[in-house]
C-alpha positions as CSV (number, residue, x, y, z in Angstrom):
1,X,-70.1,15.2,-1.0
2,X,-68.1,17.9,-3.1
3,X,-65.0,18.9,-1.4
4,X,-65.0,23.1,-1.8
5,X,-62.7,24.5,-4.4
6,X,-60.0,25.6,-1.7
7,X,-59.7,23.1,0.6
8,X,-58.6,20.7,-2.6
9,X,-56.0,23.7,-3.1
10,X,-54.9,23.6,0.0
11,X,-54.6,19.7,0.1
12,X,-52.4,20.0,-3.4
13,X,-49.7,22.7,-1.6
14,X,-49.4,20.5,1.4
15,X,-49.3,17.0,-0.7
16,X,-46.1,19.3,-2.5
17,X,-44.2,20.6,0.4
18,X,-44.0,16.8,2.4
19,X,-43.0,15.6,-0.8
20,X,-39.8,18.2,-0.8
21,X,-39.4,17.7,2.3
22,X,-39.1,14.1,2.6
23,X,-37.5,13.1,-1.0
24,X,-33.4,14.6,0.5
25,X,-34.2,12.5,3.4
26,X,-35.2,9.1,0.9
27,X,-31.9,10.1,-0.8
28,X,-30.1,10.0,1.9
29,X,-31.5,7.0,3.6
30,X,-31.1,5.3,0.1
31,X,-27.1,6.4,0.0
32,X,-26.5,5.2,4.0
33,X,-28.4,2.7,4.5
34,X,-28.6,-0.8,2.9
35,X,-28.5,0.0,-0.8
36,X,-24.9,-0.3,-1.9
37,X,-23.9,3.2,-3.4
38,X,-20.4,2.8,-5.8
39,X,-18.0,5.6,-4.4
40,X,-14.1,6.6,-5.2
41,X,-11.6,5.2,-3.4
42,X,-10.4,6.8,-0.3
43,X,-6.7,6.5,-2.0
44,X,-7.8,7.7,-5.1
45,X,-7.4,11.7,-5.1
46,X,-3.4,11.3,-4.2
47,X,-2.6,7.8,-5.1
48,X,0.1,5.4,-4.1
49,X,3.6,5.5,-3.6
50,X,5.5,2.4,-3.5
51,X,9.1,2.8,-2.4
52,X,10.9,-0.9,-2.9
53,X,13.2,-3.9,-4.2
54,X,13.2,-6.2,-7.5
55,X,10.0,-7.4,-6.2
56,X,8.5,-4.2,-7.2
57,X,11.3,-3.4,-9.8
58,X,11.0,-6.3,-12.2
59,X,7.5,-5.8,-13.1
60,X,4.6,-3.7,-15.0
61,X,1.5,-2.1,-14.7
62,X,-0.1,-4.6,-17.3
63,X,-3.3,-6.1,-16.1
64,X,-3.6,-10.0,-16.3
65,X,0.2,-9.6,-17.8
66,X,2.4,-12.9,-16.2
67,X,4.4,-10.1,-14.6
68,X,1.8,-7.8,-13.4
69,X,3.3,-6.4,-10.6
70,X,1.7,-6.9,-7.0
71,X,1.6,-3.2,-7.1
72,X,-0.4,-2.5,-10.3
73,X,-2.6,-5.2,-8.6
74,X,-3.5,-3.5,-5.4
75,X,-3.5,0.1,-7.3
76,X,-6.4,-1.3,-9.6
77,X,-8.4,-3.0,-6.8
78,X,-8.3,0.5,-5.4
79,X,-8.9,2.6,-8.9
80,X,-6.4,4.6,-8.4
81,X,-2.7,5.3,-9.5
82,X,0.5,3.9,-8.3
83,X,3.9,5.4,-8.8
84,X,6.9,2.9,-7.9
85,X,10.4,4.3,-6.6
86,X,11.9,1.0,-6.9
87,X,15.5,-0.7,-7.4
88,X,16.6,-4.0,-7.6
89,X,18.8,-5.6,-5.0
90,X,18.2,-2.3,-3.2
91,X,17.4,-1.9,0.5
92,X,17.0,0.8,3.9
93,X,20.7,-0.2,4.0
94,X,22.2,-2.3,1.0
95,X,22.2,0.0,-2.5
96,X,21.0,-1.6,-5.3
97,X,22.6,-3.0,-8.8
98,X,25.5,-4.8,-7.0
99,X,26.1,-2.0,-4.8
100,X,26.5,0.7,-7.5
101,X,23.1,1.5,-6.5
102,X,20.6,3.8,-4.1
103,X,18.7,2.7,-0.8
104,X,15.5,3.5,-0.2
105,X,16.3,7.2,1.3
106,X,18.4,7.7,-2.1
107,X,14.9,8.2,-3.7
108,X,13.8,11.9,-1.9
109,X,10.9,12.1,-5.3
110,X,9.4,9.5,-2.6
111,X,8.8,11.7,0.0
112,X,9.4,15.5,-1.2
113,X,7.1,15.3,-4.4
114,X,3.5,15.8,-4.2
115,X,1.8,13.8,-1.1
116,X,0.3,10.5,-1.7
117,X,-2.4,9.7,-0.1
118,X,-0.5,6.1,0.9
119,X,3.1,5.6,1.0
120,X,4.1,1.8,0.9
121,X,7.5,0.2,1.9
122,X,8.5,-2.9,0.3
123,X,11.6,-4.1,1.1
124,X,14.1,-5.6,3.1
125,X,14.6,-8.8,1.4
126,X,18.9,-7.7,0.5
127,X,19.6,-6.0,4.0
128,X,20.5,-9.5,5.3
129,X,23.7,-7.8,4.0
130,X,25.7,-4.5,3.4
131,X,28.1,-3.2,1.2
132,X,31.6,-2.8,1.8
133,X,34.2,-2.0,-1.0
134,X,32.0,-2.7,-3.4
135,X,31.2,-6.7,-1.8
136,X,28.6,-7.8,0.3
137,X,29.0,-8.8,4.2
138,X,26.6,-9.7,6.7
139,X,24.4,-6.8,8.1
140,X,24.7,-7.1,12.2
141,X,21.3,-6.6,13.6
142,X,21.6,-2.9,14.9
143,X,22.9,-1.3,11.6
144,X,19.8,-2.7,10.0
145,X,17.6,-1.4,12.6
146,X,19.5,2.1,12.5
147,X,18.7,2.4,8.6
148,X,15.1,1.0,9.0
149,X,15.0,3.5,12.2
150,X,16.3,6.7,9.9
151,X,14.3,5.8,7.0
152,X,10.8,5.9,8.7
153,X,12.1,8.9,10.8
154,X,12.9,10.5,7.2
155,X,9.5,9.9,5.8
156,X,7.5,11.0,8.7
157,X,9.0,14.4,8.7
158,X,8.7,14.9,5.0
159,X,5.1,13.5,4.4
160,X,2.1,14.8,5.3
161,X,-0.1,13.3,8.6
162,X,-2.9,12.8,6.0
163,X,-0.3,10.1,3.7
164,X,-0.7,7.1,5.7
165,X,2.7,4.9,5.6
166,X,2.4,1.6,5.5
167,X,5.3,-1.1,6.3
168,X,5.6,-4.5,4.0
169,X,6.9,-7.1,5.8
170,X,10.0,-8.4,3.2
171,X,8.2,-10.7,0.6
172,X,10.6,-14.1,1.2
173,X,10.6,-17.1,-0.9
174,X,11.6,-20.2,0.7
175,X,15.5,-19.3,0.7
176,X,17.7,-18.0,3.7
177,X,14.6,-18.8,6.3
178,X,17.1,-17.5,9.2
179,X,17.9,-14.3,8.1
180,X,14.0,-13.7,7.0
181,X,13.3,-14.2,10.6
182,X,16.2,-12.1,11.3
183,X,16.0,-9.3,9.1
184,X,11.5,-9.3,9.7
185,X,11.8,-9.0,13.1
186,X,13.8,-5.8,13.1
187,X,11.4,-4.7,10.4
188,X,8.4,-5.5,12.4
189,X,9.6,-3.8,15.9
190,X,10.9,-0.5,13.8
191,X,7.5,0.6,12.2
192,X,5.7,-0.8,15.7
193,X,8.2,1.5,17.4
194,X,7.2,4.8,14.5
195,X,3.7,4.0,15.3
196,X,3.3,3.0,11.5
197,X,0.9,-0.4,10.1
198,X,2.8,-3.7,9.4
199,X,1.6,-6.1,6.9
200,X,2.9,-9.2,7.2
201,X,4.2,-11.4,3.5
202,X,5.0,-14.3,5.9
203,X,4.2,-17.3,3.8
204,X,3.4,-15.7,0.5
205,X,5.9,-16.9,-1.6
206,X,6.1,-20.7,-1.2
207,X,8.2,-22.2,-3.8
208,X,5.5,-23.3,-5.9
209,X,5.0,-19.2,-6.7
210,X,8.8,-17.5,-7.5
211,X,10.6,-18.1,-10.4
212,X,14.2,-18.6,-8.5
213,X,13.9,-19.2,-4.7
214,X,13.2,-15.4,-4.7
215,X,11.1,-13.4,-7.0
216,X,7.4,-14.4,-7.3
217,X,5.9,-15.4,-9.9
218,X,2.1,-14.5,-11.6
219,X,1.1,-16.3,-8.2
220,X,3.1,-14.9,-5.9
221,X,2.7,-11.5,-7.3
222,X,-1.6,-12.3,-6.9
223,X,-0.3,-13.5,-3.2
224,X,1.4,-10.2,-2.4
225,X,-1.3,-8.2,-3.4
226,X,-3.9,-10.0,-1.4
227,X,-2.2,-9.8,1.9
228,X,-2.0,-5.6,1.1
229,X,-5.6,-5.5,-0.1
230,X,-7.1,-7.7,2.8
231,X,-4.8,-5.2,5.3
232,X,-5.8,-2.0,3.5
233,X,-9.6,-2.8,3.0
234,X,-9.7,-4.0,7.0
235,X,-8.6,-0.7,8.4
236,X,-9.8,2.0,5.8
């Protein structure tokens, strides 16, 4: 049986429109659903600050380098840039370079430059201590937990709600264990108290990954970076 000249015309227009109408919808379904579609990082657009110590100090932005820093790390799992504000032997309280030095509120390019789109705090490690004439004596608990307190209060008024901050527990090798459970403790309970994320380095650097009781090695720097990563990726 022939099919008449206009009903096959007819057939052709309405075979076309479906098709436009349903190809965004397989697009979409393709870019939701199970098909794994590659897209930026959330962190990307802004970056990431890192405001720290000598465990962000002492190393580069070298990939696979032995002193690859556990920032440069974390910034290249995400594909995007990090910019470190870092000192060593600096602290919320204790200035850096043998007390010669800053803290970490010394550093306002931190928190009055262009917004990141993550802020990071790593530190804490030196405020077991504080500086006075130029030596160091023991830190009682509530000065450190007034310059931890005045240090997140500082950054939250500066940044931006969209910069999330996020608090590093102290990366501790396996020296001074009282005063890492000391000085953590008050780290902790501050950025609980501002309402900010804690990751905990608890463990990280056992002795078989720093280099002197303190700073980590390739392996402890690979350690760091996985607690951030694993805390990060959870909660994006």
């Amino acid at each position: 049986m022939t099919i008449p000249r206009l009903a096959t015309r007819r057939s052709v227009v309405i075979a076309i429109l479906a098709a436009l109408l349903i190809a965004p919808f397989i697009a979409w379904q393709g870019a939701s659903g199970d098909e794994r579609v590659s897209v930026a990082s959330p962190l990307a657009p802004r970056g990431i600050v890192v405001v720290g110590d000598s465990i962000t100090a002492r190393y580069n932005d070298e990939p696979g380098d032995e002193d690859q820093g556990w920032w440069s790390i974390a910034g290249h799992h995400f594909d995007t840039t990090v910019t470190p504000f870092a000192q060593s032997g600096s602290g919320y309280l204790r200035p850096g370079h043998d007390c010669r030095g800053n803290t970490f509120i010394d550093r306002p390019d931190a928190y009055t430059g262009p917004a990141p789109s993550l802020l990071i705090i790593e530190g804490g490690r030196n405020d077991w201590a504080m500086c006075e004439n130029g030596t160091f004596v023991t830190a009682p608990d509530d000065v450190i937990a007034h310059a931890v307190d005045r240090y997140l209060d500082t950054l939250q008024t500066f940044l931006p709600k969209s910069t999330r901050i996020v608090v590093l527990g102290p990366p501790w090798g396996p020296l001074d264990p009282v005063n890492q459970q000391r000085v953590t403790a008050i780290i902790r309970a501050q950025a609980t108290e501002h309402g900010l994320q804690f990751i905990s380095t608890q463990g990280a650097l056992t002795a078989d990954r720093v280099v002197d009781g303190v700073h980590p090695n390739r392996q402890g720097s690979l350690a760091i970076a996985r607690r951030v990563i694993a805390a990060l990726d959870k909660t994006a």
